[in-house]
Each structure stands twice: as structure tokens, then as C-alpha cells.
C-alpha positions as CSV (number, residue, x, y, z in Angstrom):
1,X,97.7,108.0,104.6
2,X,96.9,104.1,105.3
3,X,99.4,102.3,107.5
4,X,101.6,99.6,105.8
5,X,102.7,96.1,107.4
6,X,104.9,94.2,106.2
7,X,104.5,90.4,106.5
8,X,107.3,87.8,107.9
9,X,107.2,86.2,104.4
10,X,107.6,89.4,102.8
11,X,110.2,90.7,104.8
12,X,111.9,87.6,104.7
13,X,111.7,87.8,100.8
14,X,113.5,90.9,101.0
15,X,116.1,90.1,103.2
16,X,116.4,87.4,100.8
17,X,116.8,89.1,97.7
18,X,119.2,91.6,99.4
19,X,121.4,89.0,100.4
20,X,121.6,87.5,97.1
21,X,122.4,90.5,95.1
22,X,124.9,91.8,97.2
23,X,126.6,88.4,97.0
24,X,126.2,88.4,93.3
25,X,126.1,92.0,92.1
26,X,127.6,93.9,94.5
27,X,126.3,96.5,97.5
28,X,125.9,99.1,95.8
29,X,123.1,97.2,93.7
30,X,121.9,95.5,96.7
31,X,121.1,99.1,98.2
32,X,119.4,100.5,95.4
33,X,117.0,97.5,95.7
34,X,116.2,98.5,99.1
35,X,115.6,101.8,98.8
36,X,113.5,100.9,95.8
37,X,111.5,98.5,97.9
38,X,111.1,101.0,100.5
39,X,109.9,103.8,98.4
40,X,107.6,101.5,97.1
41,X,106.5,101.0,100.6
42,X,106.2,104.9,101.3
43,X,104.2,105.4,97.9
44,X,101.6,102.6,99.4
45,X,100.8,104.4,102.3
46,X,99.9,107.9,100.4
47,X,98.6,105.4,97.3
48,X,97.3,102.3,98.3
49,X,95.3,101.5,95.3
50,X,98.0,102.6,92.9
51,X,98.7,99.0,92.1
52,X,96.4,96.8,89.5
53,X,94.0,94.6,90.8
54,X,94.9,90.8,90.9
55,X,91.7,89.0,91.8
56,X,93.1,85.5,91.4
57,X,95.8,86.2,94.1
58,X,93.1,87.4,96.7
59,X,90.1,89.8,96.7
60,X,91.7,92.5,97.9
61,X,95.3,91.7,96.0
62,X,97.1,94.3,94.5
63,X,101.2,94.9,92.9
64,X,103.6,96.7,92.8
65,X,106.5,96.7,90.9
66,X,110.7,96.8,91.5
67,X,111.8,95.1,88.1
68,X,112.1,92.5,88.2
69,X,110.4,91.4,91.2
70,X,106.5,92.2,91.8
71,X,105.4,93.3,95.5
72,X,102.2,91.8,96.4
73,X,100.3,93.3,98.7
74,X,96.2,93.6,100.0
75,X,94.7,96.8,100.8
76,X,91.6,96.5,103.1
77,X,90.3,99.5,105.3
78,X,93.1,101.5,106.3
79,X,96.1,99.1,106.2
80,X,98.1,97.8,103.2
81,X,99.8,94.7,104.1
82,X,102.8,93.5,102.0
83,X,102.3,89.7,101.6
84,X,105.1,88.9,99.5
85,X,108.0,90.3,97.8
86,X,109.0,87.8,94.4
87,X,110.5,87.7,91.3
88,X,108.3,88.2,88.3
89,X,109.2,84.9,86.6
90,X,108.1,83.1,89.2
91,X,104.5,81.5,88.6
92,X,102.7,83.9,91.4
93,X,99.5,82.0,92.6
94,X,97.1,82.1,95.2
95,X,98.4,79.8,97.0
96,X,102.4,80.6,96.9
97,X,101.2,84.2,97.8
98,X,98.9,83.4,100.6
99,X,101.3,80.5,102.7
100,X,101.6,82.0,106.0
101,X,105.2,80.3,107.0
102,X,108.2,79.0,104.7
């Protein structure tokens, strides 16, 4: 079992997304998010490297999946750390996945 961080952008991304569905589609939706996101979370820290590769968005970058939004996240050592949490539509780079404040 690896420990998992979770970024400020990526917690921040969530919070986000959590807001905006239960404005838009309701708590109970807005929940099942969140526990989606967080079993994703527990599943990273028995399976880190469960999640493709994605060597353009860093050398150790890896996703996950909550349709429709992808979890990016490096494992390095013993630690996955969640960098961001965005929707799949979005055009995911490098540099959008990488920025340290927002």
C-alpha cells in the first residue's frame, strides 16, 4: 500500500466539481461523485500503477477515470500524488496539469 496525497489543485478541482453538480444535478449526484472520487483514491493506494501511462503529462503521469472527468495523478516511490482532477473534454496538457496555483 503506497500513500496517496492529494494536491491543492486537485482538491480544489473537486470541491469544484462537487459544487457544480449539486447546484445543477442535485446532491444525491453530487455524492455519488465523491464517493466515486474517493474510491478511486483508495484503489490508488493498493494499485498505484492501475492507471495508463501518459508520458506527455509528466514521466511519472498516470489516470484514472470518474466519467467524465480523468484524475491525473504521478506515482513515484511509495506515494501517488493526485495532481489534478478535470473533465475529459478539456484539452489536458502538460502544462494545465503541472500549474502549481490557480
Amino acid at each position: 500500500m503506497v500513500r496517496v496525497v492529494i494536491s491543492a489543485p486537485a482538491d480544489s478541482d473537486r470541491r469544484d466539481i462537487l459544487d457544480y453538480l449539486a447546484a445543477n444535478a442535485g446532491y444525491a449526484t453530487a455524492e455519488r461523485y465523491n464517493i466515486a472520487f474517493r474510491t478511486v483514491y483508495s484503489r490508488l493506494a493498493d494499485f498505484p500503477d492501475i492507471g495508463p501511462p501518459r508520458p506527455a503529462l509528466g514521466r511519472n503521469a498516470r489516470i484514472a477515470l470518474v466519467h467524465p472527468f480523468v484524475i491525473v495523478y504521478d506515482h513515484v516511490d511509495d506515494t501517488v500524488t493526485v495532481l489534478r482532477v478535470l473533465h475529459g473534454r478539456r484539452d489536458i496538457t502538460r502544462r494545465l496539469v503541472r500549474q502549481t496555483e490557480r
